[in-house]
N, C-alpha and C positions, 0 to 999 in steps of 0.2 A: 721377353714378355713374362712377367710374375704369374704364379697359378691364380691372383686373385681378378687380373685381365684375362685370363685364360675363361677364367667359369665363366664372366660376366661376358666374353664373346660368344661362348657357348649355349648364354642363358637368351639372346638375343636369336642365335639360328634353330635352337628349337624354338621359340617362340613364332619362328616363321616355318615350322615345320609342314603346316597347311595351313592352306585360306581358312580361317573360319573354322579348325579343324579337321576340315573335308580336303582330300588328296587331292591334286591338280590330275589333269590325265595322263601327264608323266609322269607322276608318281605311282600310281595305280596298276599302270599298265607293268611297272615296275614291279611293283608288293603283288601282282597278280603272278606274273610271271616266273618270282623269287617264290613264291608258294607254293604253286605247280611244279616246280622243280625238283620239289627236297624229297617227297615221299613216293612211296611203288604206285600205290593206285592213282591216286590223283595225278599222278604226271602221266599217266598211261590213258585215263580215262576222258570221258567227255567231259569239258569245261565250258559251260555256259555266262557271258556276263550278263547280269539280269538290269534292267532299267527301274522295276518294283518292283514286292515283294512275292509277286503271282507270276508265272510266267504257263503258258501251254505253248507246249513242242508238239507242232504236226506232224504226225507218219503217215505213209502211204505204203503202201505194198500188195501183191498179190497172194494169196494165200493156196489155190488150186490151180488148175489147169489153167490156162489164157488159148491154145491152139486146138484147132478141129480140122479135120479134114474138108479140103476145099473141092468146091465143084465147079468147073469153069460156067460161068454166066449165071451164077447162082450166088446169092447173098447170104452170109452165113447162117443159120438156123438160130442162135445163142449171138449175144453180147457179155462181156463179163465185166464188173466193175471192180474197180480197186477196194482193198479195204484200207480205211480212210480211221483215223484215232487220233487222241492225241494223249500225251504224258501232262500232268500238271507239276511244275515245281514249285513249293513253298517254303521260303526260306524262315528263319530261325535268327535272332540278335544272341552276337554272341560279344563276349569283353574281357579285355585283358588289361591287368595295370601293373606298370613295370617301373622300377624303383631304381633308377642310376643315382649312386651316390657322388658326390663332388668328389671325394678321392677317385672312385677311377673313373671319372674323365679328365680329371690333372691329369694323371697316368697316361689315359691314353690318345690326349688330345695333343700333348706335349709331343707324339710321335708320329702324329701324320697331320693334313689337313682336318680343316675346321669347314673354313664357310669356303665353300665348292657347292656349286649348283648341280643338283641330281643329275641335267639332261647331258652335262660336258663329259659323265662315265668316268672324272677323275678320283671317284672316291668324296671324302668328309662327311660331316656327323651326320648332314639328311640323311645320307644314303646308310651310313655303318647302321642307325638306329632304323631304319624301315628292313634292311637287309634280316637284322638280329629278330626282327619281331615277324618276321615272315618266316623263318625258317623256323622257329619254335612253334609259332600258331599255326603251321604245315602239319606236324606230326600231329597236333591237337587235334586237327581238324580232320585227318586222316582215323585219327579213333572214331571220333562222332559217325563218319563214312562207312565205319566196318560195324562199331557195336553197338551205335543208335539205338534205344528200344525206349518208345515211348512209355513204359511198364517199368521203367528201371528206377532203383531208391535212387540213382547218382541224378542228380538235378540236368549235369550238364549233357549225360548220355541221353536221359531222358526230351531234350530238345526236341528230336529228329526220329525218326524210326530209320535205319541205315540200311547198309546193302545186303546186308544177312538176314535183317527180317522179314526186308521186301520179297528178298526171292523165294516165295514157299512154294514153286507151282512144280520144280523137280526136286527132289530132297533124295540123297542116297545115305543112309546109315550104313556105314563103314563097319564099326564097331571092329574095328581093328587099326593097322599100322597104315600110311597112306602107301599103297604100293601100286603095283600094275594092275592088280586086281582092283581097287579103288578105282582107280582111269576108267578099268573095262568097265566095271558098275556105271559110273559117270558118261563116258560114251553111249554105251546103250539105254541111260535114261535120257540124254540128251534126244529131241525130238527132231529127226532126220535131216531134216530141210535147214538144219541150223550149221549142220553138219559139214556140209558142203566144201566149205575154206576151213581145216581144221586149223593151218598155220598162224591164221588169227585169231584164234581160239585161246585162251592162259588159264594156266589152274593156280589160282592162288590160293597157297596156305602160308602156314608160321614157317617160322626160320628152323628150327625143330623138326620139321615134318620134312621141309626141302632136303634139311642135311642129312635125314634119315634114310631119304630115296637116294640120293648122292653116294651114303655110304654102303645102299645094297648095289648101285653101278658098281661102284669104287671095288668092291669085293670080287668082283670076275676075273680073272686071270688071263686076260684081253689087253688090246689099247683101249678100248673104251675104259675099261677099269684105271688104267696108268689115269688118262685124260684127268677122271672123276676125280683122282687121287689128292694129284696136283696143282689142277688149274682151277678156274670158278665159273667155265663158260656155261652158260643158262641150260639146266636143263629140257630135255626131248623126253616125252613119252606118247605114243600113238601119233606122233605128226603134232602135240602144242608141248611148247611152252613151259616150265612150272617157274611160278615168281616165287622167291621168299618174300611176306610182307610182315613187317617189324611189329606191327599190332593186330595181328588177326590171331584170333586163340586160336590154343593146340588142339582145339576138339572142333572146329570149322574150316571151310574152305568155299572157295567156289570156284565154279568151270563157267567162263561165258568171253565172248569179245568184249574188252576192255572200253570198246565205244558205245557199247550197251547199256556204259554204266555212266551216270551227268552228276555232274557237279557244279551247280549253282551259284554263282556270287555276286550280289546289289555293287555297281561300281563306285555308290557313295558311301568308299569307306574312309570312316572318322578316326583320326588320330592326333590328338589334344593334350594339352600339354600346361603343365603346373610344376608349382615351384615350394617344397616343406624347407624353409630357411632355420625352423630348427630342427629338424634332422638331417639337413644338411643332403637335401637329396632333391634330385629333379623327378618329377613325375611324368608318367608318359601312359594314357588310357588308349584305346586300340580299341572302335567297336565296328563288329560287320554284320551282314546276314549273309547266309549261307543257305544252301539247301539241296536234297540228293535225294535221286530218284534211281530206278531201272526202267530203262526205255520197252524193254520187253521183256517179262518174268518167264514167258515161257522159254527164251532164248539162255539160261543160266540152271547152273545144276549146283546144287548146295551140297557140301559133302556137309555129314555131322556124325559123332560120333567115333573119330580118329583117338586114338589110344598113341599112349609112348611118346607123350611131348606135352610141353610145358602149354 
């Protein structure tokens, strides 16, 4: 088969890339789960699929006592009721448009399958081109999650207000290196009852700030130190966790359960497809909404003000 059969097969299965533009639910479930996957937070944290653009998350919980002492044949004195809220998520249109040129899909269509149906898991172009655009629009969408700020000049930061600006209700100024001292800061501004399961608890900073605590471990004259030296197991301080997160600046962090934090996605996402015959490229547009919240602000401790990293 000549490369000129080759485009023209190719220019036929992206054309069937989606109904109408709109992913089938095996695709979806696909580019949902290929998106989640690539980045720290996002694949750690709560992923909601949204039906519209609005959605409310019910909570319930107890906040004080619930037990009194009992008197036999006596009915308790007090009832207590739940406390009852809810989170609102509002997502955000976001778009992407991606330029395959007819040379490299000659190139690289020449070396594997072409038209293979997404759900047989055998690979071809659906899947390579939804896989490629999920894992780039992961890291994307992973910044929008960390440095959101509706106040920002960047158009596309300015979308969303994200996880760093939501959480203002514990703030610890470091003003220094992130160490055990930072932790203990973070621990004791953290509000008690949060406290409980610290093993599900993650401090995420930059990659900068991890490998800086890594190399005050690394420095002891221990196994632990050997450990720190050599290997790359997750670190431990006070009983959580520390993530490196690839987009979280050097001068932030946060301390909170990783299900505290939601991530929003409209399952009607668009991906459409055009053809520039004189530049000799296929077109590929990708549009979603998004949207992120924090389930509980008080449940998250914000470091700022870290020093010694990028």
């Amino acid at each position: 088969m000549g490369n000129a059969e080759l485009l023209k097969k190719a220019d036929m299965v992206l054309s069937d890339l989606a109904s109408s533009g709109k992913l089938n639910p095996e695709q979806t479930d696909q580019f949902i789960r290929t998106l989640i996957d690539q980045p720290t937070i996002l694949s750690e944290c709560r992923t909601v699929a949204m039906t519209s653009p609005e959605m409310k998350l019910n909570k319930i919980g107890f906040g004080s006592r619930i037990l009194q002492a009992a008197v036999e044949d006596t009915a308790p004195t007090s009832t207590v009721k739940p406390d009852l809220g809810n989170v609102q998520v509002n997502t955000s249109e976001v778009i992407a448009q991606i330029r395959l040129t007819y040379d490299v899909l000659e190139d690289n269509i020449e070396r594997g399958n072409i038209n293979v149906p997404m759900q047989t898991g055998a690979g071809g172009l659906h899947q390579t081109i939804v896989d490629l655009i999920a894992e780039r629009a992961a890291l994307d969408l992973e910044e929008l999650a960390i440095k959101g700020d509706t106040t920002s000049g960047d158009s596309y930061l300015a979308l969303q207000n994200g996880f760093l600006v939501q959480s203002n209700a514990n703030v610890v100024n470091v003003a220094g290196a992130f160490d055990k001292n930072a932790v203990k800061a973070a621990l004791k501004t953290m509000p008690t009852r949060y406290l409980r399961n610290r093993g599900a608890l993650k401090h995420y900073v930059s990659v900068d700030n991890e490998t800086e605590l890594r190399d005050q471990y690394a420095s002891r004259n221990t196994p632990l130190g050997d450990v720190n030296l050599q290997a790359s197991q997750p670190l431990r301080v006070f009983g959580s966790d520390v993530e490196p997160v690839a987009l979280m600046p050097g001068t932030s962090g946060l301390f909170t359960d990783p299900m505290n934090l939601i991530f929003g996605i409209q399952r009607n996402i668009m991906i459409e497809y055009d053809k520039d015959i004189i530049g000799r490229a296929f077109i590929i547009v990708l549009t979603a909404r998004v949207g992120f919240a924090v389930e509980e602000v008080n449940a998250v401790v914000k470091y700022t003000g870290l020093v010694g990293s990028r």
